[in-house]
PDB file with SEQRES, HELIX, SHEET and CRYST1 records, atoms N, CA, C and O in Angstrom:
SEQRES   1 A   86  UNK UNK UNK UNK UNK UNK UNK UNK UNK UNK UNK UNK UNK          
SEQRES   2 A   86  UNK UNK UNK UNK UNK UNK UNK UNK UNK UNK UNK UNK UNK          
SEQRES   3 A   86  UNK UNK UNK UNK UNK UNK UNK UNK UNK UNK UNK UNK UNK          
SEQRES   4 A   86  UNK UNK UNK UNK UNK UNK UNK UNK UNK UNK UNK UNK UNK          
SEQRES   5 A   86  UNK UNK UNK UNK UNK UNK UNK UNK UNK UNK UNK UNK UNK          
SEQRES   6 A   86  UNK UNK UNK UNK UNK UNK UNK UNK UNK UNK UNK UNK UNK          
SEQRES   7 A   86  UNK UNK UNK UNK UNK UNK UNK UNK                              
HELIX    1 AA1 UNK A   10  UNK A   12  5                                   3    
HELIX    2 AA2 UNK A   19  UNK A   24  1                                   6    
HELIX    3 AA3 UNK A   43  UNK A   85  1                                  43    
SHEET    1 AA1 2 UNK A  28  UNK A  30  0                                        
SHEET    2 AA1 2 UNK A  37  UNK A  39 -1                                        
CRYST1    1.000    1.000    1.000  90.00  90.00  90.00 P 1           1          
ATOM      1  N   UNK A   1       9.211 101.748 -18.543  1.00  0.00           N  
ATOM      2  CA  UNK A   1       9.291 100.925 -17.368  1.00  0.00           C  
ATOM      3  C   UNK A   1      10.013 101.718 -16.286  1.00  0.00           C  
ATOM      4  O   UNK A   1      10.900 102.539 -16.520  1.00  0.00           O  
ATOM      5  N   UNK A   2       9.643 101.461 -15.323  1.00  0.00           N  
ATOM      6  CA  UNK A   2       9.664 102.585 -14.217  1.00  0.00           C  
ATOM      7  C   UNK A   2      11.116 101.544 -13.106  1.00  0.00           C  
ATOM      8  O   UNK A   2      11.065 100.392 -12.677  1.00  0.00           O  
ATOM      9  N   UNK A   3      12.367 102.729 -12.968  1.00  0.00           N  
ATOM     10  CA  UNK A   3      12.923 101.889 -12.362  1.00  0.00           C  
ATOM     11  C   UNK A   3      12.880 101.752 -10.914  1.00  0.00           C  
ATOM     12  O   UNK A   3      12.143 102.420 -10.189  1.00  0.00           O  
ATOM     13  N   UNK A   4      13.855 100.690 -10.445  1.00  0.00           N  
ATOM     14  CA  UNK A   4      13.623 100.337  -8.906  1.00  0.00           C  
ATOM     15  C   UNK A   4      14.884 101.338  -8.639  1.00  0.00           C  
ATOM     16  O   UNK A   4      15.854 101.611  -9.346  1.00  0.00           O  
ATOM     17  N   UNK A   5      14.410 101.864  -7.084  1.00  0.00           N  
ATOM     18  CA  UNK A   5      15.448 103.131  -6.493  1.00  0.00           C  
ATOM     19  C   UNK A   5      16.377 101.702  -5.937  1.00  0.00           C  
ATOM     20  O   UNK A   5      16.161 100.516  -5.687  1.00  0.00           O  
ATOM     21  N   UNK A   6      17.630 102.762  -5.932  1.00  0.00           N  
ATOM     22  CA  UNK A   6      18.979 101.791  -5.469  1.00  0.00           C  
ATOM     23  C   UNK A   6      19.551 100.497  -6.868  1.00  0.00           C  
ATOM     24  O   UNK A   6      20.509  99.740  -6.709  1.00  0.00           O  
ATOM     25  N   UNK A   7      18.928 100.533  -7.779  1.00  0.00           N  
ATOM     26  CA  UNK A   7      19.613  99.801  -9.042  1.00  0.00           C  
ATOM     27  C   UNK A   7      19.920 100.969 -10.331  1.00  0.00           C  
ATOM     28  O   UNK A   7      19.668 102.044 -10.877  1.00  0.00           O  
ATOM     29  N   UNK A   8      20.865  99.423 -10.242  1.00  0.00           N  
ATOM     30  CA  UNK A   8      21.696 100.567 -12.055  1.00  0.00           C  
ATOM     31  C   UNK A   8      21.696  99.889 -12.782  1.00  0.00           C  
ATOM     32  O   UNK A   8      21.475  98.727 -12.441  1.00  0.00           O  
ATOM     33  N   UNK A   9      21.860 100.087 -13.744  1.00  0.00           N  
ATOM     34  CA  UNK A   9      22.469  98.660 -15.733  1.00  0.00           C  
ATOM     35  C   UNK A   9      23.319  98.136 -14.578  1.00  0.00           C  
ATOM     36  O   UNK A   9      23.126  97.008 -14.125  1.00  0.00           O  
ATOM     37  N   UNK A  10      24.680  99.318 -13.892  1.00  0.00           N  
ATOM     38  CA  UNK A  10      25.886  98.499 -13.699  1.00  0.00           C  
ATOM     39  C   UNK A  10      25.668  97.556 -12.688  1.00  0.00           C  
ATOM     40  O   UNK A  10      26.298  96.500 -12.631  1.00  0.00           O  
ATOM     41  N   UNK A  11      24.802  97.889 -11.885  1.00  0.00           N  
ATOM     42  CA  UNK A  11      24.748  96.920 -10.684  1.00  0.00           C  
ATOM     43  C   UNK A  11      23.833  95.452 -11.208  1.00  0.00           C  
ATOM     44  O   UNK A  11      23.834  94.452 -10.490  1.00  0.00           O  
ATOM     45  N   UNK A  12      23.111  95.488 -12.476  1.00  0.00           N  
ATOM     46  CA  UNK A  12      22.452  94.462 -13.082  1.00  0.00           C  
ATOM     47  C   UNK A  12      23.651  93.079 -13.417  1.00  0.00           C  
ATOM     48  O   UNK A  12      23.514  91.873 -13.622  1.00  0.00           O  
ATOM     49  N   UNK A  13      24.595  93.831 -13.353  1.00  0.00           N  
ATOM     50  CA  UNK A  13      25.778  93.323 -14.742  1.00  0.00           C  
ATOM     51  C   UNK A  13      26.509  92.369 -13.470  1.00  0.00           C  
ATOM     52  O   UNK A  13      26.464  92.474 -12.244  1.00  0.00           O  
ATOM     53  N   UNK A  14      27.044  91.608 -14.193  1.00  0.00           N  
ATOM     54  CA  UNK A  14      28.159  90.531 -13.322  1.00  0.00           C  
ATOM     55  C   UNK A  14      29.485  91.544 -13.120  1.00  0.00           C  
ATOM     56  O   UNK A  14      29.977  92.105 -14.100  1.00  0.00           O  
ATOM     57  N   UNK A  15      30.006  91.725 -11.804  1.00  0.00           N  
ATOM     58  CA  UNK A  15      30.965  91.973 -11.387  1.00  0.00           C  
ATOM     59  C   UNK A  15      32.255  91.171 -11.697  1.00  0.00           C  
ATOM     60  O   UNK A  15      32.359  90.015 -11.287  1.00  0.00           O  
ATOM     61  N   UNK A  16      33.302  91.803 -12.460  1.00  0.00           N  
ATOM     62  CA  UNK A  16      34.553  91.662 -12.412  1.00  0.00           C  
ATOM     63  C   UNK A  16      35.156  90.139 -11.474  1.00  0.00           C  
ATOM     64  O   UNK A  16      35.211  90.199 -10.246  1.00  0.00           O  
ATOM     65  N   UNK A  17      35.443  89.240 -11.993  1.00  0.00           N  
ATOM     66  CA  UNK A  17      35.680  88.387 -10.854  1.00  0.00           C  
ATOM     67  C   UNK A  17      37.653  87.623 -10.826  1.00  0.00           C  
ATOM     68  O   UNK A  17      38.459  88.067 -11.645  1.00  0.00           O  
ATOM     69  N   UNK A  18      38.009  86.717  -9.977  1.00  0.00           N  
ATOM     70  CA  UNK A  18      39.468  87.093  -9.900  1.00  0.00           C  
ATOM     71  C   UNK A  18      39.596  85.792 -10.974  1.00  0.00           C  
ATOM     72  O   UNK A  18      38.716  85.029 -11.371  1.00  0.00           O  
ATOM     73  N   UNK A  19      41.156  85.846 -11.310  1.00  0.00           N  
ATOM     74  CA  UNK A  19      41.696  84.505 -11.636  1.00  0.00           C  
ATOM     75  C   UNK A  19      41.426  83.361 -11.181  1.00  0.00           C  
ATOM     76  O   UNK A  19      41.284  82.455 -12.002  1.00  0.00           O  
ATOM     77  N   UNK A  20      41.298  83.111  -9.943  1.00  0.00           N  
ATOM     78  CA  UNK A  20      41.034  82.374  -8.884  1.00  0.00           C  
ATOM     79  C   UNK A  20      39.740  81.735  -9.239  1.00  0.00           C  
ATOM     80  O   UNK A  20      39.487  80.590  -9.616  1.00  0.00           O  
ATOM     81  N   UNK A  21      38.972  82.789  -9.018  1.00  0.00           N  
ATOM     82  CA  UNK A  21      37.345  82.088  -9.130  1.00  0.00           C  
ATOM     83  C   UNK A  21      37.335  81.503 -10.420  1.00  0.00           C  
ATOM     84  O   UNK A  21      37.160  80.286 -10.467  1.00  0.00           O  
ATOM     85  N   UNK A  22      37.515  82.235 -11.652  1.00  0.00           N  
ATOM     86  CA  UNK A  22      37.081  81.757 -12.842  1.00  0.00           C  
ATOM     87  C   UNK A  22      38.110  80.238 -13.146  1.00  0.00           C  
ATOM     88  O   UNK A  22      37.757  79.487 -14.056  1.00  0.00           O  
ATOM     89  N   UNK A  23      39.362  79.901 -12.311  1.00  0.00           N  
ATOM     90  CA  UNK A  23      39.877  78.883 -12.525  1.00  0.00           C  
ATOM     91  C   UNK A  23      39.076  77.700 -12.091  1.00  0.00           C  
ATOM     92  O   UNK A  23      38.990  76.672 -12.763  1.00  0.00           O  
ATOM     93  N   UNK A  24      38.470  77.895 -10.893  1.00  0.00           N  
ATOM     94  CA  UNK A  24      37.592  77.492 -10.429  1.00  0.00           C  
ATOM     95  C   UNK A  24      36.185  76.904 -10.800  1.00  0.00           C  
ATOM     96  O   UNK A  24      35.641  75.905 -10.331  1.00  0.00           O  
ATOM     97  N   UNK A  25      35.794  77.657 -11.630  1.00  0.00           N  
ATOM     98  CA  UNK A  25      34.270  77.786 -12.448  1.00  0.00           C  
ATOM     99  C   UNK A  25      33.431  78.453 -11.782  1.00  0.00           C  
ATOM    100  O   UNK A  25      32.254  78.652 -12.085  1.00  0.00           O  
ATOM    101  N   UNK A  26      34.052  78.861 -10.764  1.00  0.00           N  
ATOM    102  CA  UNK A  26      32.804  79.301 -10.186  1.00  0.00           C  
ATOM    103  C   UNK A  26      32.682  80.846  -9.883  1.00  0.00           C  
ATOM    104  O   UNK A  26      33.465  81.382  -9.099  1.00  0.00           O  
ATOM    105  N   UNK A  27      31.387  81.758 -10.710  1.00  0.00           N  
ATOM    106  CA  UNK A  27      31.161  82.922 -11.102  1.00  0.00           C  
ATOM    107  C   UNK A  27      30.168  83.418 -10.365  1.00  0.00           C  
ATOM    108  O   UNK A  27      29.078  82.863 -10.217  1.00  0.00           O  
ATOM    109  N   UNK A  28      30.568  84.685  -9.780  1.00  0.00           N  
ATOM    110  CA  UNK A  28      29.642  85.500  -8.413  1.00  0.00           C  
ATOM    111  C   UNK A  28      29.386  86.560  -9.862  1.00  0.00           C  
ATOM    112  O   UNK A  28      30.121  87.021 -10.735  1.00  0.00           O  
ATOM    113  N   UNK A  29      27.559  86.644  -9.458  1.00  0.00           N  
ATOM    114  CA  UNK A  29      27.143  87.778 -10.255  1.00  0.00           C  
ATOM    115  C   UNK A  29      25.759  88.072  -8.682  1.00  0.00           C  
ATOM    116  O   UNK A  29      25.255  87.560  -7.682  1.00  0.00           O  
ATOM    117  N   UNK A  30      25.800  89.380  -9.633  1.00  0.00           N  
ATOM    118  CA  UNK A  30      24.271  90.096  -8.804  1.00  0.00           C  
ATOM    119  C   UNK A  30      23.139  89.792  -9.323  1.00  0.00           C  
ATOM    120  O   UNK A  30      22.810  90.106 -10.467  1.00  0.00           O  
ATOM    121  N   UNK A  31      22.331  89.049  -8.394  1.00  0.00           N  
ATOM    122  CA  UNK A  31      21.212  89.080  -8.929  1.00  0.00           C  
ATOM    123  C   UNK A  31      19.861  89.762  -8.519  1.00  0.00           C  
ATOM    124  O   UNK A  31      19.305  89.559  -7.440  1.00  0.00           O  
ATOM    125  N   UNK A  32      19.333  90.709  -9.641  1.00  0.00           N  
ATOM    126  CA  UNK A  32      18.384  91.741  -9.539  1.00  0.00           C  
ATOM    127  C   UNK A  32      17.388  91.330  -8.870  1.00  0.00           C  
ATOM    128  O   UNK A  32      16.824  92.134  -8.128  1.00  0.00           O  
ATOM    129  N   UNK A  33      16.845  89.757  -8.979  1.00  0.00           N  
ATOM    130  CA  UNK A  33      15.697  89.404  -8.149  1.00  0.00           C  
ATOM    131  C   UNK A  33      15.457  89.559  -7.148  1.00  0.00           C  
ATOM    132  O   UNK A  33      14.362  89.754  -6.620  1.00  0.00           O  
ATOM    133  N   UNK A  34      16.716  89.477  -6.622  1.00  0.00           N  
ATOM    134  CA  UNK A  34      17.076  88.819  -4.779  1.00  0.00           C  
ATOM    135  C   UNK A  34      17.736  90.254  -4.522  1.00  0.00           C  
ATOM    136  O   UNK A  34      17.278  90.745  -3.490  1.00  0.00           O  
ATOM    137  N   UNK A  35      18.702  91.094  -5.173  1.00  0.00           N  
ATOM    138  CA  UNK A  35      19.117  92.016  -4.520  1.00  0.00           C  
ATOM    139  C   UNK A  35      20.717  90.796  -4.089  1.00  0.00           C  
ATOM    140  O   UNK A  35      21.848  91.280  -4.029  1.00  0.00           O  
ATOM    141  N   UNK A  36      20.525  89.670  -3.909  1.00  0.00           N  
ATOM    142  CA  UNK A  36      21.922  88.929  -3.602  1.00  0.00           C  
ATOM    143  C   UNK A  36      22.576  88.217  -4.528  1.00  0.00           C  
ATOM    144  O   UNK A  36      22.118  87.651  -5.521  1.00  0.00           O  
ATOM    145  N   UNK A  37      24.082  88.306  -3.993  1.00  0.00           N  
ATOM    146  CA  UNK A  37      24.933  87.652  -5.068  1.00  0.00           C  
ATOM    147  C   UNK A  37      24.534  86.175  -5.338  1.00  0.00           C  
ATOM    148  O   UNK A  37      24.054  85.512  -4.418  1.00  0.00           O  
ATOM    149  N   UNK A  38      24.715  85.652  -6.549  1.00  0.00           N  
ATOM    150  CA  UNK A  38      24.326  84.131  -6.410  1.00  0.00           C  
ATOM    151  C   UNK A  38      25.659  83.851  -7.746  1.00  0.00           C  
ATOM    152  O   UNK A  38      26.224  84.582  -8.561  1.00  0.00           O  
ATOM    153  N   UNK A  39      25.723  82.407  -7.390  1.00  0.00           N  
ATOM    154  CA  UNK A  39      26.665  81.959  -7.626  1.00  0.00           C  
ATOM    155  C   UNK A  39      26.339  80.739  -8.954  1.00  0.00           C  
ATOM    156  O   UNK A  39      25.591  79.772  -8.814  1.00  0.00           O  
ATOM    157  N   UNK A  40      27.060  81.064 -10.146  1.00  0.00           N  
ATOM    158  CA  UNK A  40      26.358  80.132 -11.381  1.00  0.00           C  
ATOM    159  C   UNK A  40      27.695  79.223 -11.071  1.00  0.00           C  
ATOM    160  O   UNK A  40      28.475  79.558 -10.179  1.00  0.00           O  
ATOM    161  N   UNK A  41      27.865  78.247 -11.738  1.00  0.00           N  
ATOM    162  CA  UNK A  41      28.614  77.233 -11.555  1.00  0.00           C  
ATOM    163  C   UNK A  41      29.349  76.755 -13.388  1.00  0.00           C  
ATOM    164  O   UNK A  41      28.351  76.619 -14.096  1.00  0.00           O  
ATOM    165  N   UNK A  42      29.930  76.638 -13.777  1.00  0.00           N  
ATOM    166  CA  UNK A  42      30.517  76.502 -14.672  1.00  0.00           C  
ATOM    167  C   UNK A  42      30.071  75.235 -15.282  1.00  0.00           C  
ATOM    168  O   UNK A  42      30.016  74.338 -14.441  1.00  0.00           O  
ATOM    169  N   UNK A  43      29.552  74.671 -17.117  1.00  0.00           N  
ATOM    170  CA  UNK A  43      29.665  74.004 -17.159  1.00  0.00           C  
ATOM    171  C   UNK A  43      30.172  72.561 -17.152  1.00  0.00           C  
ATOM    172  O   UNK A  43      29.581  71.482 -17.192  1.00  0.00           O  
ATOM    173  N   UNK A  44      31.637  72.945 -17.078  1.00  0.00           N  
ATOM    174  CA  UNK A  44      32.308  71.642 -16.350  1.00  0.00           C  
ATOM    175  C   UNK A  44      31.931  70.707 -14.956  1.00  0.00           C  
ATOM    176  O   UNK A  44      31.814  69.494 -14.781  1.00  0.00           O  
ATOM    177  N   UNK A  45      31.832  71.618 -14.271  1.00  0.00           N  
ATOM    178  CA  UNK A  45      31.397  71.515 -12.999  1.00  0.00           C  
ATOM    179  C   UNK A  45      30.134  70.686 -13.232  1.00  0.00           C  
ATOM    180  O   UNK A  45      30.224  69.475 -13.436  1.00  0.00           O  
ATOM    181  N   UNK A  46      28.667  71.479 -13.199  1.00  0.00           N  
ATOM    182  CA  UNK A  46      27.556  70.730 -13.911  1.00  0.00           C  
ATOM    183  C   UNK A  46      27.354  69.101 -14.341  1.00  0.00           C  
ATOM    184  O   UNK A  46      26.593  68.175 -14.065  1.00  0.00           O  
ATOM    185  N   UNK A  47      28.395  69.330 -15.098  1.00  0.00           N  
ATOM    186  CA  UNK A  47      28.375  68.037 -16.041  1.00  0.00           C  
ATOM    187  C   UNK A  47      29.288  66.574 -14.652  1.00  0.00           C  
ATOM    188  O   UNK A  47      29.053  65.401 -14.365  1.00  0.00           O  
ATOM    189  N   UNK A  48      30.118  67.428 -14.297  1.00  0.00           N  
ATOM    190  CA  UNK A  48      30.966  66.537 -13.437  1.00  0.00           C  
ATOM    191  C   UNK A  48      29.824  66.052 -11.875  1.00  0.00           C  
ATOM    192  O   UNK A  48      29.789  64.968 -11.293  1.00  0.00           O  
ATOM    193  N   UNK A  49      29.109  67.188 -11.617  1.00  0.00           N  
ATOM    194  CA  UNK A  49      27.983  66.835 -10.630  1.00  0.00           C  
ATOM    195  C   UNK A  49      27.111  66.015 -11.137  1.00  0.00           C  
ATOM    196  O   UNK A  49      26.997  65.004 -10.444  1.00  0.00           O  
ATOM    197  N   UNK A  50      26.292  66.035 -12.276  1.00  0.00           N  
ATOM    198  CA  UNK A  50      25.352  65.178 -13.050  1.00  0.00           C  
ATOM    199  C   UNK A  50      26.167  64.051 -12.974  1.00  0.00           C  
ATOM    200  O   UNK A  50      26.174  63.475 -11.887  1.00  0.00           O  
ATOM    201  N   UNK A  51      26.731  63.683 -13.711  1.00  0.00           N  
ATOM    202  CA  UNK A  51      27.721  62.515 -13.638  1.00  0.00           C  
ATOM    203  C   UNK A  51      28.164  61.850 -12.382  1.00  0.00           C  
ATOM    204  O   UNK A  51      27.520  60.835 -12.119  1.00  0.00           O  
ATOM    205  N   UNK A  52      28.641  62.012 -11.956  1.00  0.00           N  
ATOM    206  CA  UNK A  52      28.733  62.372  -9.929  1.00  0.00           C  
ATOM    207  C   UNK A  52      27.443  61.036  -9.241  1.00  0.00           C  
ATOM    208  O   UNK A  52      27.376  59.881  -8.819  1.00  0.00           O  
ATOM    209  N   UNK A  53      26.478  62.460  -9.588  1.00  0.00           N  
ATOM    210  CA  UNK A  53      25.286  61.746  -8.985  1.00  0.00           C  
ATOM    211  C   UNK A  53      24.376  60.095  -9.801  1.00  0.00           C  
ATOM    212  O   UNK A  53      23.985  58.967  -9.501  1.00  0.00           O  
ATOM    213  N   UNK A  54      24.453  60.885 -10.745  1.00  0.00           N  
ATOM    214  CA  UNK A  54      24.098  59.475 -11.981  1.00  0.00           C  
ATOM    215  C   UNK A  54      25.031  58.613 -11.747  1.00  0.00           C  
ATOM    216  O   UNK A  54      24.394  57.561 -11.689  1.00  0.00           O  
ATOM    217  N   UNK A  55      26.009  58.384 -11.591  1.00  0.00           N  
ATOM    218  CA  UNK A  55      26.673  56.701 -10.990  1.00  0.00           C  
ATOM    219  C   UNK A  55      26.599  56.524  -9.202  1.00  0.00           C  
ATOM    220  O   UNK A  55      26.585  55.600  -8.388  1.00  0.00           O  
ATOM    221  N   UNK A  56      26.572  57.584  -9.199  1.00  0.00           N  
ATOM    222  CA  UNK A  56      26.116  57.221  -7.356  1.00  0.00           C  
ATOM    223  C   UNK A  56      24.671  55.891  -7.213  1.00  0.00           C  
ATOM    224  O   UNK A  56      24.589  54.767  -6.718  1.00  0.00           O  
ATOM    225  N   UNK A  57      23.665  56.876  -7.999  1.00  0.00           N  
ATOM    226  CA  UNK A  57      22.495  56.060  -8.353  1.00  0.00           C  
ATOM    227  C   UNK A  57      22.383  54.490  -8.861  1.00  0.00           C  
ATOM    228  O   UNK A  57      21.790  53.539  -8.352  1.00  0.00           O  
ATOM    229  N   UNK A  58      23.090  54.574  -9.924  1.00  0.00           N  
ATOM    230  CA  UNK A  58      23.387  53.482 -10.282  1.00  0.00           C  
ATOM    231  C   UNK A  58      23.888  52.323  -9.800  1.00  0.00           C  
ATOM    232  O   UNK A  58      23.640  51.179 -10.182  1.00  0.00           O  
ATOM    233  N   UNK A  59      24.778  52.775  -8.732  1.00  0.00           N  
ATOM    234  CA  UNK A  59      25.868  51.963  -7.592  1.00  0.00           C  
ATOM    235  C   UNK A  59      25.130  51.571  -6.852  1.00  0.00           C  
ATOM    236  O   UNK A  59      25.247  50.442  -6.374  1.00  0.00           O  
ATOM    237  N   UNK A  60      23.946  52.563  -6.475  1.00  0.00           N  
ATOM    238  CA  UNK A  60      22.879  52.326  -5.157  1.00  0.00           C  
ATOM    239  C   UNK A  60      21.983  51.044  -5.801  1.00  0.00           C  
ATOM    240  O   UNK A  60      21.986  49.917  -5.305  1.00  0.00           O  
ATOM    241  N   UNK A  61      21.379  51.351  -6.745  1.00  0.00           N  
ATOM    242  CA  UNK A  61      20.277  50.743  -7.335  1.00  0.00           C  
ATOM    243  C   UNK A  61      21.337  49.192  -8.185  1.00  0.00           C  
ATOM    244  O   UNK A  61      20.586  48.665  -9.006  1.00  0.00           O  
ATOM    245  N   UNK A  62      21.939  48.877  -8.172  1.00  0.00           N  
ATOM    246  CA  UNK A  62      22.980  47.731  -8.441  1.00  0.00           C  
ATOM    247  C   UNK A  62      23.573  47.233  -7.076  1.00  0.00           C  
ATOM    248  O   UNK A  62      23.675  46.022  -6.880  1.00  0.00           O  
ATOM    249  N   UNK A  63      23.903  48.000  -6.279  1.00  0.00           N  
ATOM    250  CA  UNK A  63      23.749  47.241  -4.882  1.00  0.00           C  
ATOM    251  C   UNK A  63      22.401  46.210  -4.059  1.00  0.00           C  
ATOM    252  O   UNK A  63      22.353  45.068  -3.602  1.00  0.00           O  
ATOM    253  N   UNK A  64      21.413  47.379  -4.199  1.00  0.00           N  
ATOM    254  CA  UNK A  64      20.056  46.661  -3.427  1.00  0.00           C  
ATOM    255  C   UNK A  64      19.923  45.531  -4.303  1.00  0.00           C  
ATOM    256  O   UNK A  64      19.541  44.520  -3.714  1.00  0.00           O  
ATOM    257  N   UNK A  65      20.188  45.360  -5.917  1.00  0.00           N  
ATOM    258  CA  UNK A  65      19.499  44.346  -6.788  1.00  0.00           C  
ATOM    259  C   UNK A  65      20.563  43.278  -6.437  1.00  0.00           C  
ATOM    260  O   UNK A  65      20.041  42.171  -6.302  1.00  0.00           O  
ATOM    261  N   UNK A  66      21.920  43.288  -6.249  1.00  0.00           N  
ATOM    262  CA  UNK A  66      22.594  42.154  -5.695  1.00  0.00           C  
ATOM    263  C   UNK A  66      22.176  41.909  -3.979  1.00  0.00           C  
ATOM    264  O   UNK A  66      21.877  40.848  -3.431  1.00  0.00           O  
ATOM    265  N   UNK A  67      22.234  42.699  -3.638  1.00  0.00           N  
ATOM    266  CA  UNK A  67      21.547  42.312  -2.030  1.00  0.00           C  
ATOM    267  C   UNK A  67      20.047  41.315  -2.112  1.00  0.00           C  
ATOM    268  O   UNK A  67      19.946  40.160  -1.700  1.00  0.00           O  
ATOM    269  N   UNK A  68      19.233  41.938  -2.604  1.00  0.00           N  
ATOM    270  CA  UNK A  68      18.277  41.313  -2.746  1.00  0.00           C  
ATOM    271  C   UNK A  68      17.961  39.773  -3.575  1.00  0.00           C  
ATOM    272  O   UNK A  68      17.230  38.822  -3.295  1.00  0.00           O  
ATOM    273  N   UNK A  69      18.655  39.985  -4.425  1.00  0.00           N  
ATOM    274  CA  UNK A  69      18.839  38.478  -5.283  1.00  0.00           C  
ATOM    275  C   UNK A  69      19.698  37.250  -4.469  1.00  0.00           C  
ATOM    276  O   UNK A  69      19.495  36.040  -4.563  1.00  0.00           O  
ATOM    277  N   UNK A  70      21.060  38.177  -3.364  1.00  0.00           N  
ATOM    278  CA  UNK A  70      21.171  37.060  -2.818  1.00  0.00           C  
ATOM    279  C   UNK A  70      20.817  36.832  -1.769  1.00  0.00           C  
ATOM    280  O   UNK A  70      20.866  35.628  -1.517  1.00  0.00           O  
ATOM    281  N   UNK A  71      20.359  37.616  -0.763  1.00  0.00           N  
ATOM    282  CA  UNK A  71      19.434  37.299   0.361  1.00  0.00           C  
ATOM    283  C   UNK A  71      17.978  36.335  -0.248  1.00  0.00           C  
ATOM    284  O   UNK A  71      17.799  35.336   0.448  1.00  0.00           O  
ATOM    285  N   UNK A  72      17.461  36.414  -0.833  1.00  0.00           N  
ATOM    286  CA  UNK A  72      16.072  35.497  -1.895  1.00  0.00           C  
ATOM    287  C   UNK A  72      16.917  33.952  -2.359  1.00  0.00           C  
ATOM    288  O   UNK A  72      16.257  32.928  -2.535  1.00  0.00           O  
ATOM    289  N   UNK A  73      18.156  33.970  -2.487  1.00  0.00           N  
ATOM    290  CA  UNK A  73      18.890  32.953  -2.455  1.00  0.00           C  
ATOM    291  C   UNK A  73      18.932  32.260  -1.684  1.00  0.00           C  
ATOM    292  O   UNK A  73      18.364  31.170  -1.760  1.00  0.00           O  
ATOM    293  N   UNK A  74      19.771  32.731  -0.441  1.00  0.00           N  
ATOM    294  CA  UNK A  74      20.162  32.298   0.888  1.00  0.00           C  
ATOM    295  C   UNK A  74      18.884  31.697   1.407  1.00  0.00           C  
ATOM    296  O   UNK A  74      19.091  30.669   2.052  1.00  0.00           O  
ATOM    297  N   UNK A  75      17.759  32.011   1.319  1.00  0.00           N  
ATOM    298  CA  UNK A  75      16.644  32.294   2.313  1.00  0.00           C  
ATOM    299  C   UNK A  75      15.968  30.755   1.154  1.00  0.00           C  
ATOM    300  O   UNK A  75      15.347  29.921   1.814  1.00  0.00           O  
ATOM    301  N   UNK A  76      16.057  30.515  -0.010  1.00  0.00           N  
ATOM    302  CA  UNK A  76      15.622  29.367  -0.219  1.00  0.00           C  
ATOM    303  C   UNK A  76      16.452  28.316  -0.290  1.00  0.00           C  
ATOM    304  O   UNK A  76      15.996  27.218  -0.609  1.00  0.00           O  
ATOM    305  N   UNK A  77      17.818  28.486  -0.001  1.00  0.00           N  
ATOM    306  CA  UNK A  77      19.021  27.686   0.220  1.00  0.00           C  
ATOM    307  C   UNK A  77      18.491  26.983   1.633  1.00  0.00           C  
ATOM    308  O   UNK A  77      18.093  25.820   1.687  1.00  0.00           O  
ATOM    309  N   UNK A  78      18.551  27.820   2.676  1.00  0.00           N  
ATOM    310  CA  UNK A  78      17.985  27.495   3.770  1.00  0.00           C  
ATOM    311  C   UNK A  78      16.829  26.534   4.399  1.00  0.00           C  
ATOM    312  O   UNK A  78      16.829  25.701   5.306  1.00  0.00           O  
ATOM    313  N   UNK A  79      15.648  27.133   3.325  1.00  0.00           N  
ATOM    314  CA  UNK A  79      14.709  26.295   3.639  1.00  0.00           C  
ATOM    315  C   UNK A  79      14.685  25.119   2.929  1.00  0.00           C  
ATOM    316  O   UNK A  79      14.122  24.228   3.565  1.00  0.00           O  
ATOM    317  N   UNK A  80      15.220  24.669   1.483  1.00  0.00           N  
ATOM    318  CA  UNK A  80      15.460  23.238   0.938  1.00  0.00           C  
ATOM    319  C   UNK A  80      16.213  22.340   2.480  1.00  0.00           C  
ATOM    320  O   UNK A  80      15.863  21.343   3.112  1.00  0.00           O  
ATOM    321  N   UNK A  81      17.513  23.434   2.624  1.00  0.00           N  
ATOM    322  CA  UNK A  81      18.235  22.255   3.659  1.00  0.00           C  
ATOM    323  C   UNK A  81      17.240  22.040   4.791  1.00  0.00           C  
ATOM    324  O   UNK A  81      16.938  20.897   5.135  1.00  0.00           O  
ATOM    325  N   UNK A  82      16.730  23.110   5.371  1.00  0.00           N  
ATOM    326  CA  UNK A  82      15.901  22.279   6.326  1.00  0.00           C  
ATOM    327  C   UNK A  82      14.776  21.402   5.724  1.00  0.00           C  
ATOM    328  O   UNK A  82      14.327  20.539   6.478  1.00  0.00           O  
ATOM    329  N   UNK A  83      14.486  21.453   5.033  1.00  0.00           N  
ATOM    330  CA  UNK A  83      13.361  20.483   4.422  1.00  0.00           C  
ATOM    331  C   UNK A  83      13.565  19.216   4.315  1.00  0.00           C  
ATOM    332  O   UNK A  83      12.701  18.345   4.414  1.00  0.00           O  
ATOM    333  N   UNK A  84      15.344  18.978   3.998  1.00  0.00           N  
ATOM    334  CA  UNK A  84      15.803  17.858   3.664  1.00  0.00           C  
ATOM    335  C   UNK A  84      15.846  17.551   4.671  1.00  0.00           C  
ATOM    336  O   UNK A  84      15.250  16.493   4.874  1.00  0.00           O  
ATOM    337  N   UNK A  85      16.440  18.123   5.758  1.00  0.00           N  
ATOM    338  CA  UNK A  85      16.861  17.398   7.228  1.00  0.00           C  
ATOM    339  C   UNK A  85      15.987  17.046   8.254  1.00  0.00           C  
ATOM    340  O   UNK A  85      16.436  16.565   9.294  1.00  0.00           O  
ATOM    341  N   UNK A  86      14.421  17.281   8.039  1.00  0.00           N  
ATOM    342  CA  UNK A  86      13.217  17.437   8.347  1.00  0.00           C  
ATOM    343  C   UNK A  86      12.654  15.926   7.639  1.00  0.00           C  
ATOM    344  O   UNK A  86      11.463  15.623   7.697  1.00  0.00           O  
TER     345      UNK A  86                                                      
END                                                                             
């Protein structure tokens, strides 16, 4: 396999990164595809975003179903009383 000019193994390889970042989770490597650094994210992280978003959803979709059940309420609350007063 014939290599690409301007790459090495070493430049393939994840660069050395600080205390800092890895406290963080979050890991700068090179990536050969792009030629740019990209950034993987730690499984903690991951799991805390999934999670994150999955009750966001849930909150959303449990909101509209109480909105909607009681607006469908209100709205035949309404029309009995006028019916009666009619």
């Amino acid at each position: 396999m014939a290599k690409k000019p301007g790459f090495s193994a070493a430049a393939s390889q994840a660069p050395p990164c600080s205390r800092d970042e890895a406290a963080e989770g979050i890991i700068f490597s090179h990536d050969p595809k792009t030629g740019f650094l990209s950034r993987r994210w730690s499984l903690a992280w991951r799991l805390a975003a999934t999670f994150l978003l999955t009750t966001l959803l849930i909150v959303l979709a449990l909101s509209a179903v109480v909105y909607l059940s009681t607006a469908f309420y209100l709205d035949g609350q309404l029309k009995a009383e006028l019916t009666a007063q009619a």
